[in-house]
N, CA, C and O of each residue as an XYZ file, in Angstrom:
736
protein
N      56.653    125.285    113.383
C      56.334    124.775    114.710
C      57.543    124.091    115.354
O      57.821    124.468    116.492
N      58.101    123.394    114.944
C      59.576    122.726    115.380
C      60.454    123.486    115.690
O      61.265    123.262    116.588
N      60.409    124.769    114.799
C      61.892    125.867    115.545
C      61.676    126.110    116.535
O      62.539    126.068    117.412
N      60.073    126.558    116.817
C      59.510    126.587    118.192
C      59.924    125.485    119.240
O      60.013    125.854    120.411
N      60.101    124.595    119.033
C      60.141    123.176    119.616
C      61.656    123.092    120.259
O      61.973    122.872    121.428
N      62.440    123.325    119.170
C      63.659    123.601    119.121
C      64.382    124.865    120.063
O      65.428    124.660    120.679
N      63.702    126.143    120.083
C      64.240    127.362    120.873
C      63.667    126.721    122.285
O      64.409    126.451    123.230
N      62.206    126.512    122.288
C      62.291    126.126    123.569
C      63.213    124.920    124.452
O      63.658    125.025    125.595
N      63.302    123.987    123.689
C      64.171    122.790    124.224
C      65.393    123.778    124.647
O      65.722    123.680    125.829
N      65.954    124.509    124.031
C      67.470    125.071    124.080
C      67.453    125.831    125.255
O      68.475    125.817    125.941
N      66.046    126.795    125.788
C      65.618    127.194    126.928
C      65.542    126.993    127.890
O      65.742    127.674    128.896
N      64.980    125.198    127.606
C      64.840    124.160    128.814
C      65.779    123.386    129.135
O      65.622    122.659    130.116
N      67.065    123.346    128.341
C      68.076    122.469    128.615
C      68.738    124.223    130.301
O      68.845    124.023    131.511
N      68.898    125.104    129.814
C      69.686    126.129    130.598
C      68.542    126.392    131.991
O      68.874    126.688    133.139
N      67.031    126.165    131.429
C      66.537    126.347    132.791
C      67.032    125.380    133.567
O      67.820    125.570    134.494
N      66.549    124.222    133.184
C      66.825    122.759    134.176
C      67.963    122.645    134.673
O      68.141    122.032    135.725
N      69.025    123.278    133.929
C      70.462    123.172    134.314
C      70.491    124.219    135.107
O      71.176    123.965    136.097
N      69.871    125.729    135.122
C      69.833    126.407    136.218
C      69.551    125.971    137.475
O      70.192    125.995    138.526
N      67.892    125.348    137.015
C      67.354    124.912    138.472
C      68.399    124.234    138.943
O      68.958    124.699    139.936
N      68.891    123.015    138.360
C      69.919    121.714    139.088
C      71.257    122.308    139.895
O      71.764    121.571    140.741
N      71.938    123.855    139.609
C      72.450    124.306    140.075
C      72.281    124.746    141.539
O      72.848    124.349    142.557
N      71.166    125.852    141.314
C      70.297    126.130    142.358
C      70.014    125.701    143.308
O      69.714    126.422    144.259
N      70.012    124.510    143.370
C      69.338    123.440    144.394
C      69.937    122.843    144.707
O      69.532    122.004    145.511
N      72.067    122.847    144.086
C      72.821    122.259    144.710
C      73.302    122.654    145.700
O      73.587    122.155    146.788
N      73.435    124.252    144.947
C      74.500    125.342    145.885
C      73.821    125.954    146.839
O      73.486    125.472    147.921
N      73.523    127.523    146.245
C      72.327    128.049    147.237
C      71.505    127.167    147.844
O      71.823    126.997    149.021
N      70.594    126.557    147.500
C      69.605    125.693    148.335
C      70.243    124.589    149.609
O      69.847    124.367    150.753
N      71.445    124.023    148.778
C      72.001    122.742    149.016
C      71.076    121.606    149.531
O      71.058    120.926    150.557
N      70.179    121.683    148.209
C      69.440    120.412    148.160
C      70.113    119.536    147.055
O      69.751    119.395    145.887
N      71.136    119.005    147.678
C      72.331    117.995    146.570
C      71.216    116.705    145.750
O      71.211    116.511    144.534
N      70.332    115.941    146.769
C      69.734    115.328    145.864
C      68.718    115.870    144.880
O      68.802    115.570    143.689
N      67.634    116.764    145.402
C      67.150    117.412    144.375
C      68.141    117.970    142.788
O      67.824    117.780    141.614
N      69.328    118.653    143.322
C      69.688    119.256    142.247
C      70.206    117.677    141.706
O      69.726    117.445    140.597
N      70.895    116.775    142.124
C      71.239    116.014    141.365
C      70.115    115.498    140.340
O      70.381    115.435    139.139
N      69.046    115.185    140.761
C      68.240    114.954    140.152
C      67.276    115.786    138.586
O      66.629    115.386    137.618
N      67.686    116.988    139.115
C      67.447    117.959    138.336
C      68.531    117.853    136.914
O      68.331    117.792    135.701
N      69.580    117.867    137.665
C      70.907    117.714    136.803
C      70.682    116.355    135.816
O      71.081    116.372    134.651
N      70.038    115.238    136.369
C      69.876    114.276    135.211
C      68.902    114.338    134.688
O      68.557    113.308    134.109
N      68.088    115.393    134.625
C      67.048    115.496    133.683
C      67.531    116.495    132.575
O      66.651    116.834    131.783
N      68.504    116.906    132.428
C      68.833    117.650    131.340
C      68.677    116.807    130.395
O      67.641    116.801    129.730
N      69.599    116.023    130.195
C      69.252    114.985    128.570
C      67.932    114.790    128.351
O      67.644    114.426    127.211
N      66.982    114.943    129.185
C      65.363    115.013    129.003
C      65.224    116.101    128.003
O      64.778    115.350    127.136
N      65.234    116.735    127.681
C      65.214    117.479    126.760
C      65.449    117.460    125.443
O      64.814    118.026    124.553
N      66.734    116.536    125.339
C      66.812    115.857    124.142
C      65.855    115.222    123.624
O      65.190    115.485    122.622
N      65.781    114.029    124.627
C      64.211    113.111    124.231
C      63.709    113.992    124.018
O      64.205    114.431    122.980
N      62.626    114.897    124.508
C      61.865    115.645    123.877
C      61.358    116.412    122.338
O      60.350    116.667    121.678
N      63.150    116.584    122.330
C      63.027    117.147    121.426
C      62.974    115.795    120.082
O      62.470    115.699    118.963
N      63.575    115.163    120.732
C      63.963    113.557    119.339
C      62.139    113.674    118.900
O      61.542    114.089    117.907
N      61.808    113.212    119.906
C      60.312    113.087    120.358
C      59.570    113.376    119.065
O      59.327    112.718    118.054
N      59.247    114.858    119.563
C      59.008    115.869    118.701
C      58.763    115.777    117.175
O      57.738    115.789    116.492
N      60.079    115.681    116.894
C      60.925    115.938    115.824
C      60.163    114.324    114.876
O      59.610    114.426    113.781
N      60.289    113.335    115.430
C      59.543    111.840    115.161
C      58.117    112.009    115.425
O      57.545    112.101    114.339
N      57.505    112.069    116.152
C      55.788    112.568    115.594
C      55.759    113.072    114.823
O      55.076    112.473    113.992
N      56.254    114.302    114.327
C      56.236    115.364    113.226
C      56.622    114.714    111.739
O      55.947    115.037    110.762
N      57.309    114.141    111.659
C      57.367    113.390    110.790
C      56.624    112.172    110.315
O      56.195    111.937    109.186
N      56.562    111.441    111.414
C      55.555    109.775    111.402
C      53.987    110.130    110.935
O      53.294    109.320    110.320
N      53.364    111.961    111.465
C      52.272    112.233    111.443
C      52.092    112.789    109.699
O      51.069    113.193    109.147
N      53.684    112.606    109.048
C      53.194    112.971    107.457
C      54.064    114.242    107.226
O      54.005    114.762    106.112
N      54.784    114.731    108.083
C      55.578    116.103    107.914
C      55.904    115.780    106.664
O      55.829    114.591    106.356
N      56.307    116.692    105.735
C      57.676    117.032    104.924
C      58.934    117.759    105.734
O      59.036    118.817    106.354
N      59.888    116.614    105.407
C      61.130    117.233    106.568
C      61.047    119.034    105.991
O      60.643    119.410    104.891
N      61.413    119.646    106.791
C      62.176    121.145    106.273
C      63.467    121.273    107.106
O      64.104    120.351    107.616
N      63.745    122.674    107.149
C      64.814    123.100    107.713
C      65.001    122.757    109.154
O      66.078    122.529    109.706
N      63.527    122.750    109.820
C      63.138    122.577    111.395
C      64.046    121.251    111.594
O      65.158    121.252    112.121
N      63.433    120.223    111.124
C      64.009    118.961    111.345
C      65.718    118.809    110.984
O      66.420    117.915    111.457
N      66.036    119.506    110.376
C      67.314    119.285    110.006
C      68.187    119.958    111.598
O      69.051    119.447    112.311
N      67.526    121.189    111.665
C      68.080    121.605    112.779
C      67.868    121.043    114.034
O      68.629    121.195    114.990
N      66.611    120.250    114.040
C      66.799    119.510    115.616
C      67.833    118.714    115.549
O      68.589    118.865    116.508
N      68.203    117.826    114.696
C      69.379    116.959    114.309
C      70.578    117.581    115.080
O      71.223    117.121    116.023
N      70.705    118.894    114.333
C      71.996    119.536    114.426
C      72.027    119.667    115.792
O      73.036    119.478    116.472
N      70.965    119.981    116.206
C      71.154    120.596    118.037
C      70.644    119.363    118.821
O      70.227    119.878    119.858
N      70.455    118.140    118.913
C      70.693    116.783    119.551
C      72.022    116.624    119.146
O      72.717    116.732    120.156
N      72.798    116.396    118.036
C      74.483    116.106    117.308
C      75.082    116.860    118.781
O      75.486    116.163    119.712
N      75.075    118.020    118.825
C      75.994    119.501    119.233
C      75.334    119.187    120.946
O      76.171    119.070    121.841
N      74.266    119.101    121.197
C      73.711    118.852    123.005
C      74.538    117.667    123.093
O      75.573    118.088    123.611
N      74.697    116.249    122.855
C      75.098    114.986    123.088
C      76.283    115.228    123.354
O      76.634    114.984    124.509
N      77.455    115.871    122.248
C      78.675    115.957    121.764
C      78.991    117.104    123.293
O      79.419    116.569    124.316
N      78.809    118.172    123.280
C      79.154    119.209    124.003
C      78.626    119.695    125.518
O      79.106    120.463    126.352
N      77.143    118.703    125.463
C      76.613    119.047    127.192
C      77.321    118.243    128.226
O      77.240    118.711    129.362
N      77.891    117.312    128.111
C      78.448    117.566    129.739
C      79.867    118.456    129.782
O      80.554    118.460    130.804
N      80.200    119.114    128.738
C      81.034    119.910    129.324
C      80.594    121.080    129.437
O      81.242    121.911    130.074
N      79.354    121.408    128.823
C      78.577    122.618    129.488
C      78.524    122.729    130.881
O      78.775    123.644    131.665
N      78.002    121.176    131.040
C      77.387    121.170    132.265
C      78.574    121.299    133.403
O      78.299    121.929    134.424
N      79.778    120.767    133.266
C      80.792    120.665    134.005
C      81.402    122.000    134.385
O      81.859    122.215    135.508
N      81.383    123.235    133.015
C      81.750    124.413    133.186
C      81.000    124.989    134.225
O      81.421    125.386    135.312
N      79.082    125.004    133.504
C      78.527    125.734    134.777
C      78.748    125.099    136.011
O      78.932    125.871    136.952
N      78.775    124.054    136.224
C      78.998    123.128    137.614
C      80.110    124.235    138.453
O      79.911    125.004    139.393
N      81.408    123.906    137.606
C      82.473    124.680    138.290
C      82.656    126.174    138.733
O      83.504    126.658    139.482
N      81.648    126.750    138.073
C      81.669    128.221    138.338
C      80.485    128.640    139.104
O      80.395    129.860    139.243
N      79.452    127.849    139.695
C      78.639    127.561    140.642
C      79.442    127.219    142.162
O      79.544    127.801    143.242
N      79.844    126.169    141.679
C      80.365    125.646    142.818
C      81.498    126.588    143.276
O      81.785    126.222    144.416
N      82.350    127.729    142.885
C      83.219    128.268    143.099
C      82.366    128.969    144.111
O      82.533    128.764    145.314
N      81.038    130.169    143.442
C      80.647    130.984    143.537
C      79.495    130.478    144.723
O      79.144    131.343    145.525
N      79.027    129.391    144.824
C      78.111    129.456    145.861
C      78.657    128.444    146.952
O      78.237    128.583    148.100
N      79.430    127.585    146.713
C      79.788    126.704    147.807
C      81.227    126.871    147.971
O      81.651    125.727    148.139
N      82.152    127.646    148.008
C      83.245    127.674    148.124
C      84.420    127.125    147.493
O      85.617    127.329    147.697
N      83.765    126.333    146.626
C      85.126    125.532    145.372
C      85.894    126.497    145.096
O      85.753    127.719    145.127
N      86.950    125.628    144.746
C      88.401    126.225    143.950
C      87.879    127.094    142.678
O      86.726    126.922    142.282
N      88.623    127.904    142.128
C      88.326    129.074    140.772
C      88.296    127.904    140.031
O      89.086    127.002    140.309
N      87.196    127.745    138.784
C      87.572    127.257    137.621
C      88.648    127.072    136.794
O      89.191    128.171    136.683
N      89.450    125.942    135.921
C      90.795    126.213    135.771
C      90.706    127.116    134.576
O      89.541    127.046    134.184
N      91.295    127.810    133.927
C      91.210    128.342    132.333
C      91.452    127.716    131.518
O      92.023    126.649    131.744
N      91.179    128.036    130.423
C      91.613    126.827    129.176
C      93.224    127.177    128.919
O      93.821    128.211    129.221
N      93.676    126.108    128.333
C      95.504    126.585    128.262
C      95.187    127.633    127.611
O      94.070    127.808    127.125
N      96.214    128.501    127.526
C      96.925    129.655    126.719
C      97.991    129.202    125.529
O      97.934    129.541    124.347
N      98.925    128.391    126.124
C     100.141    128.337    125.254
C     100.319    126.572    125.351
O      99.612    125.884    126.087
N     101.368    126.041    124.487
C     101.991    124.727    123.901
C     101.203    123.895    123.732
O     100.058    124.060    123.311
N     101.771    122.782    124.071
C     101.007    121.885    123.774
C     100.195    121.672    124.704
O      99.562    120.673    124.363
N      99.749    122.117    125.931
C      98.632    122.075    126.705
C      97.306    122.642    125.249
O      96.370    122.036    124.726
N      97.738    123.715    125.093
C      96.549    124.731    124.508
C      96.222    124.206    122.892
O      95.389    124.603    122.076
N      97.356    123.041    122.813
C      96.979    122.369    121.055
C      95.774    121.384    121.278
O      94.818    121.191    120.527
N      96.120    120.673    122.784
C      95.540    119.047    123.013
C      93.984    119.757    123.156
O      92.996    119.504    122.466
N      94.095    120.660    124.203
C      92.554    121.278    124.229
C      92.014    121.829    122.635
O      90.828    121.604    122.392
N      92.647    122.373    121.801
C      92.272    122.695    120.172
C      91.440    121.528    120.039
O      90.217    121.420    120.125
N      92.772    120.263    119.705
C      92.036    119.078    119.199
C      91.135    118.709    119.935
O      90.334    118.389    119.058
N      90.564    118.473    120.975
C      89.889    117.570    121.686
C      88.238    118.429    121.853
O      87.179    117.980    122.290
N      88.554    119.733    121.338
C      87.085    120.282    121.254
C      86.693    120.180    119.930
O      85.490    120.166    119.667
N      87.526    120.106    119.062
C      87.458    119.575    117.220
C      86.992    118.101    117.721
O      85.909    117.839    117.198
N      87.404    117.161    118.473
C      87.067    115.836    118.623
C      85.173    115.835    118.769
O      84.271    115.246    118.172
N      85.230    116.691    119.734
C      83.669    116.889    120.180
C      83.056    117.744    119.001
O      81.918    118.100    119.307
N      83.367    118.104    117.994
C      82.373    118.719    117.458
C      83.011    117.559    115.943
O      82.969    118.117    114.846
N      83.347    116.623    115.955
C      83.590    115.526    114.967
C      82.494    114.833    115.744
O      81.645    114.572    114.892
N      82.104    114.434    116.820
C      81.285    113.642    117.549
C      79.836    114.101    116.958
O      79.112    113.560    116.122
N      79.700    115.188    117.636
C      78.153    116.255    117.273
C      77.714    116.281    115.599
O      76.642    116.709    115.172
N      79.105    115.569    114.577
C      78.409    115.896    113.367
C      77.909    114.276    113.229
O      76.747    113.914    113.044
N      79.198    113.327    113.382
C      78.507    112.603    113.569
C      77.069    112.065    114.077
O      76.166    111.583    113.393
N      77.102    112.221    115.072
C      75.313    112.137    115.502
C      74.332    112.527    114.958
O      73.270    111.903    114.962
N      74.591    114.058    114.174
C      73.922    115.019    113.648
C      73.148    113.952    112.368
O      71.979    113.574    112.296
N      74.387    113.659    111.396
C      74.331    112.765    110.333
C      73.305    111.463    111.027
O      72.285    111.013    110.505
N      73.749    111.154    111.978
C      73.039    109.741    111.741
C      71.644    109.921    112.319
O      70.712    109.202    111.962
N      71.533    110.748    113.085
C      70.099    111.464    113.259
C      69.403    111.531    111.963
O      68.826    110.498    111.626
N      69.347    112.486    111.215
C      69.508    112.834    109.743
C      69.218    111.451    108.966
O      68.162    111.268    108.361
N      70.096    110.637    109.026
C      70.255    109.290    108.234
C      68.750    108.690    108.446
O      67.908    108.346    107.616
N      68.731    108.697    110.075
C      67.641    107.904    110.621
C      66.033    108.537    110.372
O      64.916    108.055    110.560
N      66.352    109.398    110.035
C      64.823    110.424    110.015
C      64.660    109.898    108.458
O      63.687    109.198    108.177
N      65.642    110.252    107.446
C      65.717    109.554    106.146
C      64.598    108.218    105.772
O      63.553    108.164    105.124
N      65.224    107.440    106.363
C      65.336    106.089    106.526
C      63.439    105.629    107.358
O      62.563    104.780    107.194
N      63.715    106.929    108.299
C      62.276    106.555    109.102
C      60.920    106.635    108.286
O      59.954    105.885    108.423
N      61.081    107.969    107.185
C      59.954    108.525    106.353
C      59.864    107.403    105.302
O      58.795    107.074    104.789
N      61.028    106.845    105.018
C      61.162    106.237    103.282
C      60.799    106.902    102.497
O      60.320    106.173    101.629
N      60.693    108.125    102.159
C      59.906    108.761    100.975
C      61.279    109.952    100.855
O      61.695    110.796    101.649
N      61.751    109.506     99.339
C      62.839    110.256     99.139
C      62.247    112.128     99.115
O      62.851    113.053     99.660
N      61.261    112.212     98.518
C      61.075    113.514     98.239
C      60.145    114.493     99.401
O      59.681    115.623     99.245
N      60.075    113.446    100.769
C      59.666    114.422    101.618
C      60.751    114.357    102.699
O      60.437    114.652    103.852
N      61.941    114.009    102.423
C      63.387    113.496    103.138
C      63.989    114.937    102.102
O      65.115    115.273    102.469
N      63.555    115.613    101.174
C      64.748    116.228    100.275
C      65.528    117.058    101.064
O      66.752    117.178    101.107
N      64.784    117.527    101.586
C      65.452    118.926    102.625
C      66.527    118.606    103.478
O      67.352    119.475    103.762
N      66.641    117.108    104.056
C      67.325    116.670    105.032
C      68.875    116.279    104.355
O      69.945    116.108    104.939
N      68.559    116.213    102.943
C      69.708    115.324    102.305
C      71.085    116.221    101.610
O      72.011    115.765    100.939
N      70.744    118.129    102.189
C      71.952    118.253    101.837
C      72.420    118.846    103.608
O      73.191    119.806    103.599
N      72.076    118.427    104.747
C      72.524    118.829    105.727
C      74.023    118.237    106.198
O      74.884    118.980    106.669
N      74.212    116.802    106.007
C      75.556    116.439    105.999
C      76.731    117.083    105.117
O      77.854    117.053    105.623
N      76.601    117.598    103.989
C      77.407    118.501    103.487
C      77.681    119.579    104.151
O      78.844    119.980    104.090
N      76.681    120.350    104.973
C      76.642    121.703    105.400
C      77.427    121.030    106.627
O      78.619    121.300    106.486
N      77.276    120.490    107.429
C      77.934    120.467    108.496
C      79.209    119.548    108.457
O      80.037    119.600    109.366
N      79.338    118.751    107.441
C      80.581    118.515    107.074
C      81.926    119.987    106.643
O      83.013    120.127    107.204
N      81.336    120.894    105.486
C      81.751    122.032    105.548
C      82.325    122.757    106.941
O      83.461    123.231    106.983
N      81.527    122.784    107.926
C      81.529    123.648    109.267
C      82.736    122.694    110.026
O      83.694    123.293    110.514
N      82.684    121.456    110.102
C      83.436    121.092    110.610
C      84.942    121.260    109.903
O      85.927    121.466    110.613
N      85.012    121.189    108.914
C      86.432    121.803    107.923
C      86.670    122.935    108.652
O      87.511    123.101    109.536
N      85.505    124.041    108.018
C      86.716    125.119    108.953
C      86.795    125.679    109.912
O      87.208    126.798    110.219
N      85.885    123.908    111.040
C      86.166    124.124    112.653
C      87.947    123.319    112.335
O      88.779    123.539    113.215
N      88.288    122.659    111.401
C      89.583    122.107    111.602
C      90.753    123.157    111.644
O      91.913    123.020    112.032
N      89.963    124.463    111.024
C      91.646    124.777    110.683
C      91.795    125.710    111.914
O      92.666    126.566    111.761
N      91.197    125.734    112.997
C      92.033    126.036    114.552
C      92.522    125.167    114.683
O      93.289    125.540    115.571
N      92.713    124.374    114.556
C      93.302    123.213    115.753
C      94.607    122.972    114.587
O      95.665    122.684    115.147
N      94.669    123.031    113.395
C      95.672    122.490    113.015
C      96.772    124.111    112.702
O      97.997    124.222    112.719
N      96.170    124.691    112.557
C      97.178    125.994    112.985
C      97.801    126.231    114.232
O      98.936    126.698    114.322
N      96.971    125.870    115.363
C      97.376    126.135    116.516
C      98.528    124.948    116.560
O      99.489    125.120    117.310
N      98.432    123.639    115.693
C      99.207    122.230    116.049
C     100.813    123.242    115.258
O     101.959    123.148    115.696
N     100.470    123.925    114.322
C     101.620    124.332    113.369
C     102.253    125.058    114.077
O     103.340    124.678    114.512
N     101.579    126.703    114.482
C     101.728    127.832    114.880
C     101.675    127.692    116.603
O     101.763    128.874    116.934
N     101.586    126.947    117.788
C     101.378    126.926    118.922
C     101.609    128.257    119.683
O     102.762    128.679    119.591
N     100.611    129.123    120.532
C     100.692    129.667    121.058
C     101.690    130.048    121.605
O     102.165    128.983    122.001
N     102.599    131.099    122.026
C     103.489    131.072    123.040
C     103.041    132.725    123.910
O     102.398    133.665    123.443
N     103.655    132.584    125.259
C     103.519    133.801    126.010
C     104.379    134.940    125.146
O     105.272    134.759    124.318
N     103.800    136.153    125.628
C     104.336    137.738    124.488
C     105.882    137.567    125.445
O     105.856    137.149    126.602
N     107.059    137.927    124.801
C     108.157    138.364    125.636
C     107.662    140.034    126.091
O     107.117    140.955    125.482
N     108.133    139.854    127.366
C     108.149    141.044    127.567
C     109.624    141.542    127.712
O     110.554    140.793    128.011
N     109.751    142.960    127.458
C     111.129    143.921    127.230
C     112.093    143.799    128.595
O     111.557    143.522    129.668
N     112.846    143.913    128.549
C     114.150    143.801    129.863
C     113.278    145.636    130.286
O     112.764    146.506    129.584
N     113.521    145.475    131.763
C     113.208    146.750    132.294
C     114.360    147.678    131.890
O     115.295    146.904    131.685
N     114.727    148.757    131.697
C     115.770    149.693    131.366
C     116.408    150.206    132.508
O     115.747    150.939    133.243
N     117.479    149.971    132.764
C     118.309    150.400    134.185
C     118.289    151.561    134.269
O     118.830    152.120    135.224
């Protein structure tokens, strides 16, 4: 029932963020969409929500709960730059804004962006964990918590070898291809 809980929240974070678009650009109902736009983190609650009845009502954590964790960690850590992307490519496309910028390509522009999306997904595990911690902590009962207690490993893992972009790219930095001298 929670994955359920879970796909839909993930549904409702992109509708709401649709609608909030919608209603900025096309419509240009700026306060509506603004408003729309701050109900995205509503979804989170929801899902926290959820995820805490289900448990308080006697659940045994499973996989469900581990994964709402993971996807509140990863929504907190990574939605407003979701939201900022779709923002910008809305706003290009329906109200006349400037093109979206691209992500660097090359030097140290394209290392700082490496690290700083490794930063955000160091953030998302964090949360993830203490979500996790707190659900722990909420049940007190070690053996209906078991399921929850090897998820910090797993996403500790993921974040390792989210590290090794960023520190290859810090070693190896991108550069533009040479291209050949034209031939006289």
């Amino acid at each position: 029932m929670l994955i359920a809980v879970i796909a839909g929240c993930e549904i409702g974070f992109w509708v709401v963020l649709l609608a909030g678009l919608v209603a900025r650009y096309p419509l240009r109902m700026r306060r509506t969409g603004a408003a729309l736009l701050l109900g995205v983190p509503l979804v989170d609650v929801v899902l926290l929500a959820a995820t805490l009845v289900d448990l308080r009502n006697g659940a045994t954590a499973g996989t469900g709960h581990g994964l709402a964790a993971v996807y509140l960690g990863y929504s907190v850590a990574f939605g407003h730059s979701m939201m900022r992307w779709a923002d910008q490519r809305f706003a290009h496309r329906f109200a006349g804004g400037p093109p979206p910028p691209p992500k660097p390509k090359y030097g140290a522009a394209r290392v700082r962006y490496e690290w700083r999306e490794w930063g955000k997904a160091l953030l998302a595990t964090a949360i993830a964990c203490a979500v996790l911690l707190g659900m722990i902590a909420l049940v007190g009962d070690a053996h209906r918590t078991e399921a929850l207690a090897g998820w910090p490993a797993r996403l500790g893992a993921v974040l390792a070898i989210w590290s090794l972009w960023p520190i290859t790219t810090t070693l190896w930095p991108p550069r533009p291809k040479k291209t050949a001298a034209p031939r006289p």
